[in-house]
C-alpha positions in Angstrom: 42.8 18.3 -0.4 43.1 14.8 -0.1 40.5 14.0 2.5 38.3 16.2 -0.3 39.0 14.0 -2.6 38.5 10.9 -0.5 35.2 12.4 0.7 33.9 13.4 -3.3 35.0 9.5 -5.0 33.5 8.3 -1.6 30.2 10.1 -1.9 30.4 9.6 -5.8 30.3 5.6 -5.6 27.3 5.9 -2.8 25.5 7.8 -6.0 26.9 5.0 -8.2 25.5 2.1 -6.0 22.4 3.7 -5.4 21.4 4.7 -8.8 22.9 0.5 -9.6 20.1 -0.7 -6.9 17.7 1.7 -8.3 18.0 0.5 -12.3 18.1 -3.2 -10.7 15.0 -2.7 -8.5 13.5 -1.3 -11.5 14.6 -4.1 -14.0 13.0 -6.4 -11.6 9.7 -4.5 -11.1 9.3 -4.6 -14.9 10.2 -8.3 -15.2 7.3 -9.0 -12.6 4.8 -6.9 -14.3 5.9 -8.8 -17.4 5.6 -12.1 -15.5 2.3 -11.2 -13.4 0.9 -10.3 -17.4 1.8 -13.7 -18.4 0.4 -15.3 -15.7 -2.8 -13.8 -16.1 -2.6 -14.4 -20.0 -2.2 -18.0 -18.9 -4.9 -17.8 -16.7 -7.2 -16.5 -19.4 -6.0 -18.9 -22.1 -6.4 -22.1 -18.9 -9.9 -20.8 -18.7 -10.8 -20.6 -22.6 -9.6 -24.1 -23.1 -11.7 -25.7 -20.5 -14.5 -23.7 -21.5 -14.4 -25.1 -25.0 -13.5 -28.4 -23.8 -16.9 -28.1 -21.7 -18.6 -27.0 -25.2 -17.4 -29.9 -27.1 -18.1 -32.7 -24.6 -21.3 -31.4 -24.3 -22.0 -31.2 -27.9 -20.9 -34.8 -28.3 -23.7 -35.5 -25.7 -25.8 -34.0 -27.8 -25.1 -35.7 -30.7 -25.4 -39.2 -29.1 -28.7 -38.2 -26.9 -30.0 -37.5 -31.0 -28.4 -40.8 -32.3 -29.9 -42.7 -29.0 -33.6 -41.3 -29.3 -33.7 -42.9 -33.0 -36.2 -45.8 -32.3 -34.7 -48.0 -35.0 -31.4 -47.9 -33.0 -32.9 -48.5 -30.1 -34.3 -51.7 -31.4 -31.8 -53.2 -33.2 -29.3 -52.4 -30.0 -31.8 -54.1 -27.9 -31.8 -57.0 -30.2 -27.9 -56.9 -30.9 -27.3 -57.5 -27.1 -30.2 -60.3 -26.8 -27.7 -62.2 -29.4 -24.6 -61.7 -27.7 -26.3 -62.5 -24.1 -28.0 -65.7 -26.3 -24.7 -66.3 -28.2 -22.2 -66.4 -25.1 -21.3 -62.8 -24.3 -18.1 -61.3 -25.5 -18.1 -60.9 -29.3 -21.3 -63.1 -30.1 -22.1 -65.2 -32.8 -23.5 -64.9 -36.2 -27.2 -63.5 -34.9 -25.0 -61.0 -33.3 -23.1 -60.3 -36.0 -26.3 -59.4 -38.4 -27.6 -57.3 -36.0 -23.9 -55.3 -35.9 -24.6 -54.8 -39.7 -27.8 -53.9 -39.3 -27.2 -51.0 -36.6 -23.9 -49.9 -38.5 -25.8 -50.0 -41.5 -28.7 -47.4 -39.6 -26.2 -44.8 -38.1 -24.0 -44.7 -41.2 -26.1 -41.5 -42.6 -26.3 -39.8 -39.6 -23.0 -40.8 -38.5 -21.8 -39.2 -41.9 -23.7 -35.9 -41.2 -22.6 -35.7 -37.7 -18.9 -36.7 -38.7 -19.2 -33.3 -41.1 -21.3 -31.1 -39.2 -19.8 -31.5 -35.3 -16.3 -33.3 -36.4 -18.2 -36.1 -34.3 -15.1 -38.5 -34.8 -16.0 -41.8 -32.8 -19.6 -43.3 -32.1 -19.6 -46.5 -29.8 -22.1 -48.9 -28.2 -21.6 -50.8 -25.0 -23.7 -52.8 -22.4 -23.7 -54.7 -19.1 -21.7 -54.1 -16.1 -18.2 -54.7 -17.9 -19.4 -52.1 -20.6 -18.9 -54.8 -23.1 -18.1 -52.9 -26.6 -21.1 -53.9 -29.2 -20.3 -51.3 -32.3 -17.8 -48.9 -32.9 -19.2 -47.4 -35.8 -15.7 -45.2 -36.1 -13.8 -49.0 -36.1 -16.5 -51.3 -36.8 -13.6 -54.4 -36.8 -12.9 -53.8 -33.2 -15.6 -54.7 -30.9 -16.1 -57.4 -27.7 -13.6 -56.3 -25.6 -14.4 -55.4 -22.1 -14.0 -51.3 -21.1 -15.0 -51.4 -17.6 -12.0 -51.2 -16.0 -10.9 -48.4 -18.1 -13.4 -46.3 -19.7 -15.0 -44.6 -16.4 -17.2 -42.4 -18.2 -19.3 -45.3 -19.8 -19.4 -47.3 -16.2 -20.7 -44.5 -14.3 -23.0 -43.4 -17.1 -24.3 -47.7 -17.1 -24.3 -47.7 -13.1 -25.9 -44.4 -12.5 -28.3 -44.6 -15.8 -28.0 -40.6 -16.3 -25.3 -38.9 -19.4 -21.6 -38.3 -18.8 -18.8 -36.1 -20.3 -15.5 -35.3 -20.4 -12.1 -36.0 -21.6 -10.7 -39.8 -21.6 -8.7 -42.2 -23.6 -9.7 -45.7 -24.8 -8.9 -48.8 -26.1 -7.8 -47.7 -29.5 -8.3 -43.6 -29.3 -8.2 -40.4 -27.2 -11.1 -38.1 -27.3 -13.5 -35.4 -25.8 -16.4 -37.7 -25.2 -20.3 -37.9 -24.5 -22.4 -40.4 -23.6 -26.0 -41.6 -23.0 -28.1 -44.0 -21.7 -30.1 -46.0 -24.3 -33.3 -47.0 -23.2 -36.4 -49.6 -25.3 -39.9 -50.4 -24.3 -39.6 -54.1 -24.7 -43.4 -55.0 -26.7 -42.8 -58.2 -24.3 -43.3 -56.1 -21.4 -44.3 -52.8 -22.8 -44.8 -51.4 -19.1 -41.6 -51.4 -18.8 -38.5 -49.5 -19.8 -35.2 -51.3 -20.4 -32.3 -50.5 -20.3 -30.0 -51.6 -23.1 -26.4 -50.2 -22.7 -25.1 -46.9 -23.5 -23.9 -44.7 -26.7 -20.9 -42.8 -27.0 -19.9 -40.0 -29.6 -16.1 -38.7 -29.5 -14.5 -36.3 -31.1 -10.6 -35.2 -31.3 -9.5 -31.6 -30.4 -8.9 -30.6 -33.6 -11.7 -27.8 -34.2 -11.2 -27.5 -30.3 -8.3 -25.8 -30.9 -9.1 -24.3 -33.8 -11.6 -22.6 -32.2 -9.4 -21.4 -29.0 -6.7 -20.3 -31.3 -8.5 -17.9 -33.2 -10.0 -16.4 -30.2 -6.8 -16.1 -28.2 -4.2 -15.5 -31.0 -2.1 -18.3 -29.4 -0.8 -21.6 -30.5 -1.8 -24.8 -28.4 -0.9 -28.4 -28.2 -2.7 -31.0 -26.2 -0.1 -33.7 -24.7 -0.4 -36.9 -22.5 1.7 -38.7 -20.3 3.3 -42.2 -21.6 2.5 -43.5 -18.6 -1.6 -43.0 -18.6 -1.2 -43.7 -22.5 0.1 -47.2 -22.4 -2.0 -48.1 -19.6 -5.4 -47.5 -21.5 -4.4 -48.5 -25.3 -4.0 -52.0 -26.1 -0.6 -52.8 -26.7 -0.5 -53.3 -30.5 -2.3 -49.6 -30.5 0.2 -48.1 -28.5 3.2 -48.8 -29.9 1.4 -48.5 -33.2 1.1 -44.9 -31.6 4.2 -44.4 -30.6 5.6 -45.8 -34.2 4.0 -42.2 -35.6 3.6 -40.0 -32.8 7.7 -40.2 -30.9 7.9 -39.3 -27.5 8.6 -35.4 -26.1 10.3 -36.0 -23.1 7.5 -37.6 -21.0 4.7 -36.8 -23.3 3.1 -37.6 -26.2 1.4 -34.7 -28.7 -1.7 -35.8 -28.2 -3.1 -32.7 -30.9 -2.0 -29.5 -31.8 -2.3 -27.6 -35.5 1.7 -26.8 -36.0 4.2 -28.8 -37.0 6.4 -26.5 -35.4 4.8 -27.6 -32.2 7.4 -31.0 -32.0 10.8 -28.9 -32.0 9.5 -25.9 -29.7 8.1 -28.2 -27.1 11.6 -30.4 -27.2 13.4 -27.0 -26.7 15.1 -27.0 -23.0 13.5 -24.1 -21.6 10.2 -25.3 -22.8 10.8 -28.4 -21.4 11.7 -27.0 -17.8 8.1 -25.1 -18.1 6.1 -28.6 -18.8 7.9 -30.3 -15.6 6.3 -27.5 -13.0 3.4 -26.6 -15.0 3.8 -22.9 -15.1 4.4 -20.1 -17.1 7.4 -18.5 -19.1 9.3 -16.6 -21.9 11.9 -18.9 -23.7 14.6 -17.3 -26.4 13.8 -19.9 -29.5 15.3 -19.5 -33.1 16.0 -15.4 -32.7 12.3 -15.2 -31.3 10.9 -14.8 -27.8 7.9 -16.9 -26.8 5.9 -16.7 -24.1 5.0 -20.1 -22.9 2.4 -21.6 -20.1 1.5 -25.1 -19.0 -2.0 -26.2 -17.3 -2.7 -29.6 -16.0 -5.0 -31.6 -18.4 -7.6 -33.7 -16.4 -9.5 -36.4 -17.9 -13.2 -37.6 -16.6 -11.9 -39.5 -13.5 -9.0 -36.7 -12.0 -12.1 -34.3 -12.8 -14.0 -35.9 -10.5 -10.9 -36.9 -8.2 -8.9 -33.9 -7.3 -6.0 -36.3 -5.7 -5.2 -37.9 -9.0 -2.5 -37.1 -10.9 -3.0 -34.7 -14.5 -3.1 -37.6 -17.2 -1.3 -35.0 -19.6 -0.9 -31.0 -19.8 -2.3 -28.2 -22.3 0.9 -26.3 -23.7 0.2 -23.1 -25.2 2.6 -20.6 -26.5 2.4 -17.2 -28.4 5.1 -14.7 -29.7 6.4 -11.9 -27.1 9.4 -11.0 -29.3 8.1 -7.3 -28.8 7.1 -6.7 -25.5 10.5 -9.0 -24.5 12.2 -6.2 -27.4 10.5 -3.2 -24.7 11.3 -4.6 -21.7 15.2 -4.4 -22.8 15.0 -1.3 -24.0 13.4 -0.1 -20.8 16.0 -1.6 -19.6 18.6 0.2 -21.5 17.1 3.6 -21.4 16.9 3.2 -17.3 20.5 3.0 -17.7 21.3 5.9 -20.1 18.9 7.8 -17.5 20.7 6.9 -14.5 24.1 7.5 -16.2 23.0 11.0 -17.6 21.3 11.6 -13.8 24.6 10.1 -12.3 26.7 12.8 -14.4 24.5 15.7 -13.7 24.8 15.1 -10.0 28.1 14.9 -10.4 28.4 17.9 -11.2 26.1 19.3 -8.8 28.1 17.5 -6.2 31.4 19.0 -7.5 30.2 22.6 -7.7 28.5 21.5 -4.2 31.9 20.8 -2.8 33.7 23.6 -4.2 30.8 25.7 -2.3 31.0 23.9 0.4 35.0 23.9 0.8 35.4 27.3 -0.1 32.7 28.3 2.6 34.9 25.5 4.8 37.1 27.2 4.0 36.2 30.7 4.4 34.6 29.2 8.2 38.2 27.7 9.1 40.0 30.8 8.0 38.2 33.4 10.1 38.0 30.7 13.1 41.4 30.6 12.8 41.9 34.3 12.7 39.7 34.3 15.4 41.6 31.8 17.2 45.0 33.7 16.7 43.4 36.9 17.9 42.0 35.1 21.3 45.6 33.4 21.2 47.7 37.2 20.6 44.5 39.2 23.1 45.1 39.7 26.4 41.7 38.7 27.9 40.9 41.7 30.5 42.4 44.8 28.3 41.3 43.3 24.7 45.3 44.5 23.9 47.7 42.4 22.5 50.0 40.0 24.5 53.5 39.5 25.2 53.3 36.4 23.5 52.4 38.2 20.4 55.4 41.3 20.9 58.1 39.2 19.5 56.3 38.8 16.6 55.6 42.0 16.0 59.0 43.7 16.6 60.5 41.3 14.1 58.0 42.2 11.1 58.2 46.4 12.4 62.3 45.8 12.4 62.3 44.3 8.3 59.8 46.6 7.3 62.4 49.3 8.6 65.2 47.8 7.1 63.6 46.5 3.6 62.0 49.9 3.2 64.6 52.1 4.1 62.3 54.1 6.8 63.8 56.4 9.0 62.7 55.0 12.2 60.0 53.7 14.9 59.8 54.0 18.6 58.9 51.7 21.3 57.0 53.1 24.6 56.5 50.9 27.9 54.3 52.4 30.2 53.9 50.9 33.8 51.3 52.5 36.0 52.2 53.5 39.5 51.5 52.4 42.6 48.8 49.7 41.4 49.4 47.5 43.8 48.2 50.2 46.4 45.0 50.3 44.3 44.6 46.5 44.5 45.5 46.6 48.5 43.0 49.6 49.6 40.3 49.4 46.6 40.1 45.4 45.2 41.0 43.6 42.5 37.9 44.4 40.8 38.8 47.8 40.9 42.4 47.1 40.0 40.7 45.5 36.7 38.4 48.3 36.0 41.8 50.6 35.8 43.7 49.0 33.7 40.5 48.7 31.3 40.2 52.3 31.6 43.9 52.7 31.2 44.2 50.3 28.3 41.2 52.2 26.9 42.8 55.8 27.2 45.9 54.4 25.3 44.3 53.0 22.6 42.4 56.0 22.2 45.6 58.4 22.4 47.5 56.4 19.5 47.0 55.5 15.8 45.2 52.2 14.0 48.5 51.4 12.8 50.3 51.6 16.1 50.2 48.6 18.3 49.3 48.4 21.8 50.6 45.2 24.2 49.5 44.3 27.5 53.5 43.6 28.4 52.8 42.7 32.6 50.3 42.6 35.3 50.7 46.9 35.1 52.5 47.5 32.4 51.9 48.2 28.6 53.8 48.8 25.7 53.3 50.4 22.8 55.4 50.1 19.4 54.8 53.6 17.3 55.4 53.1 13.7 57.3 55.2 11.4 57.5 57.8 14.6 60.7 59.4 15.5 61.7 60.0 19.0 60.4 63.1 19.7 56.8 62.6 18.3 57.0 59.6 20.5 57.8 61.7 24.1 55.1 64.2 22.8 52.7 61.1 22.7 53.8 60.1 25.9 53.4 63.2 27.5 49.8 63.7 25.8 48.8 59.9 27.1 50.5 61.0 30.7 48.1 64.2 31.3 44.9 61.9 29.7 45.7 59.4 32.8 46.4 61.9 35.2 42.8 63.8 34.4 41.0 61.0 34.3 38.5 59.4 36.9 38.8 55.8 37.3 36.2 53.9 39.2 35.9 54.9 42.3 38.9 57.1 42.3 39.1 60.7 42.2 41.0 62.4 39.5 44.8 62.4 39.3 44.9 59.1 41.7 46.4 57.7 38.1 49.8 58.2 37.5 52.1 56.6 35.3 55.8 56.4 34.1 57.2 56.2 30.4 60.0 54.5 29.3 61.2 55.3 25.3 63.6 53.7 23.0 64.2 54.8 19.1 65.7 52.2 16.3 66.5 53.7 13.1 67.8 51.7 9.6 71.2 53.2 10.5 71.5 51.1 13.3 74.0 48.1 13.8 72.2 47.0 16.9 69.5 44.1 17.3 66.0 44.4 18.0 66.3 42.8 21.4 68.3 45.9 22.5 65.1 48.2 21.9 63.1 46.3 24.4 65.9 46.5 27.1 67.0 50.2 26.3 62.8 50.7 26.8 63.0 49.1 29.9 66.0 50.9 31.2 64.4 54.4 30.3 61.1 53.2 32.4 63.5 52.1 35.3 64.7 55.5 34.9 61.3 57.0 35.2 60.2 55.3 38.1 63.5 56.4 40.1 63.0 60.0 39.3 60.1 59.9 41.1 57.4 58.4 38.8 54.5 60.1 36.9 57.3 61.1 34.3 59.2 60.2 30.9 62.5 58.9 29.9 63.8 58.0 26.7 66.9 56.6 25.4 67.3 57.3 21.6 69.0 55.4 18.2 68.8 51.8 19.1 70.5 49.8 16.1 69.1 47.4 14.1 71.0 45.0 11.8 
């Protein structure tokens, strides 16, 4: 019982484990698909946003190839930067000046339209090879300063002569940006085509990310690195920046349309998200949000793929749903493993019952078998000496306990087998007692028991038989050997010789005493000659 108990809590904790791993395995199967979907969603929403950054530098293009082609701007540029080359360079003098006012004065209207129609936020001229800044027309008090060593865009577009765009901060601003080569037919030289400088028109990602939002259903934010920041800004800009826009760990919000957008990108989690640019769901304010970083390249890491990111596009939208699913999956994997874990239980349990009972049933008649090949005597098939003892004593209480009047006890020894043996073989020797054994068991009842009790002799205990039933048995089992043809030998080469003994209730003797009172009847027998029965009657038993 206890090693089936071992065996069933044993077997029960395998199932336990097992259906443990399989809820895990599946936990984690669902949390990758969930991941693998946010990846791709990030993917998608990494795609849209360059896309519509591509858009919007190109429409900025756009706009200042239409403000470059005006010829009135072309000529008052040209004569704008024959003032400042005449005036000392730099910032110019007054001629300088007037033409400033002239050209600000000509791009205002268009610059107004432009400013409504593409959200066309900056518009700036520069010439020569240290992209000298003539007009801002977005910051017309800011102007002479050198941008060559940090606005890329305008040097490659002055050095190559052909349009840029891209993304890149300034001197005073930030912006998704366009520019052109400006080019006047000098009436000096009209065969030829100057060059004068080049126009820029900016814009912020405001509608940007107005636009991306309302395709994607997700929130975004546009962030740069303090580091790229104060190297581009002047100084006075920059912390001028910084006064209004505080820090977010190592960024700055460059854009974005939320004002949640400052407290969700402080939040830890987010914050672990910016540092490896990847993707996540973060627990924030009883919500769950699904949030993914992208590098954000400007002009010169887009043409350099070994720079570093100057900033990163956050974007983030609400998973408080499919995060709400995935833990009830969760939950109902375990109620189903629990209800399968309980079922199988008790298929296991009736299993076990089966199986021991049949065990059982197995070990019981293998045991039974086993005490009949322990209590046979292998040649004859009869019972054994080893088994008599037994026997006697259960015959000798069922007498007593019952109050039956008797049984008798027979030992039969067959004569002159050893002559057999000698002239014949053992084989032969075998084959008669078989038969012998055979002819008894045939001569007797199911409820009598037959013994093999030596190498020749057999005994027989007769239940509920009185002496003289048992002597007529005898003498019936004496005439069956004596007629019959064993082997090779002729008929009435057989003999045999009977010993009987009686024990009755009455009796004061023990059981031991029947065996030896047999014995001395069969000694009897054999010195009367053999092939003949004696009995001694009313052994006691106790």
């Amino acid at each position: 019982m206890t090693i089936r108990i071992i065996l069933f809590v044993s077997v029960s904790c395998l199932i336990a484990f097992t259906e443990g791993i399989f809820v895990w395995i599946n936990y984690h199967s669902e949390q990758k698909q969930f991941q693998t979907f946010l990846e791709q969603k990030a993917h998608y929403l990494d795609s849209l946003f360059k896309t519509a950054l591509e858009d919007s530098a190109l429409r900025m293009q756009q706009t200042a190839t239409y403000i470059a082609s005006i010829p009135e701007v072309q000529k008052t540029f040209y004569e704008g930067r024959k003032a400042v080359e005449a005036e000392g360079g730099g910032r110019g003098g007054l001629q300088a000046q007037m033409e400033r006012c002239r050209l600000l004065s000509i791009v205002s209207r268009p610059w107004e339209e432009l400013e409504h129609l593409y959200d066309t936020r900056q518009l700036h001229f520069q010439f020569g090879l240290a992209a000298t800044s003539f007009l801002r027309v977005h910051a017309p008090e800011e102007f002479g300063d050198d941008l060559a060593d940090v606005r890329f865009m305008i040097q490659d577009a002055l050095r190559l002569k052909k349009p840029t765009m891209g993304f890149e901060c300034g001197r005073i601003v930030c912006g998704i940006r366009g520019v052109v080569p400006i080019t006047y037919n000098d009436p000096e030289n009209p065969q030829r085509l100057t060059q004068i400088g080049v126009l820029e028109a900016g814009t912020s990602y405001q509608s940007l990310l107005q636009m991306v939002e309302k395709s994607s259903n997700a929130h975004f934010a546009v962030l740069l690195t303090l580091s790229h920041t104060r190297e581009t800004m002047w100084p006075y800009h920059f912390a001028n920046y910084l006064a209004k826009n505080p820090a977010v760990g190592n960024y700055f919000i460059e854009s974005s349309l939320h004002n949640e957008s400052r407290y969700l990108l402080d939040h830890p989690c987010t914050q672990a998200v910016l540092r490896q640019f990847g993707v996540n769901w973060c627990h924030i304010d009883q919500r769950d949000v699904a949030v993914a970083v992208f590098p954000l390249q400007d002009y010169q890491s887009q043409n350099d793929p070994h720079r570093a990111p100057v900033g990163a596009i956050a974007t983030w939208y609400d998973v408080t749903n499919e995060i709400a699913q995935l833990r009830q999956n969760f939950h109902n994997n375990i109620i189903y493993s629990v209800v399968a874990f309980i079922l199988i239980e008790i298929m296991l349990f009736i299993a076990f019952r089966i199986a021991t009972r049949k065990l059982k049933q197995t070990l019981n008649l293998q045991t039974k078998a086993l005490h009949e090949l322990s209590i046979r005597d292998q040649l004859t098939n009869l019972y054994n000496r080893g088994y008599l003892t037994e026997c006697l004593a259960k015959e000798a209480n069922r007498v007593q306990r019952h109050h039956l009047t008797n049984f008798s006890l027979i030992v039969i020894d067959l004569d002159h087998f050893k002559s057999i043996n000698e002239h014949f073989g053992y084989t032969v020797g075998d084959q008669v007692l078989v038969e012998a054994a055979r002819l008894i068991r045939g001569g007797v009842r199911n409820s009598d028991y037959i013994f093999r009790y030596g190498g020749k002799t057999f005994l027989v205990i007769l239940t509920d038989t009185p002496l003289n039933t048992a002597v007529k048995l005898c003498e019936d089992l004496r005439s069956l050997l004596i007629m019959s043809a064993i082997s090779t030998l002729s008929t009435g080469s057989i003999t045999a010789s009977f010993g009987v003994a009686e024990l009755t209730s009455n009796s004061a003797n023990a059981v031991d005493q029947l065996l030896k009172d047999a014995e001395q009847a069969l000694y009897q027998a054999k010195t009367k000659g053999r092939n003949c029965i004696e009995f001694i009657p009313n052994s006691l038993i106790k």
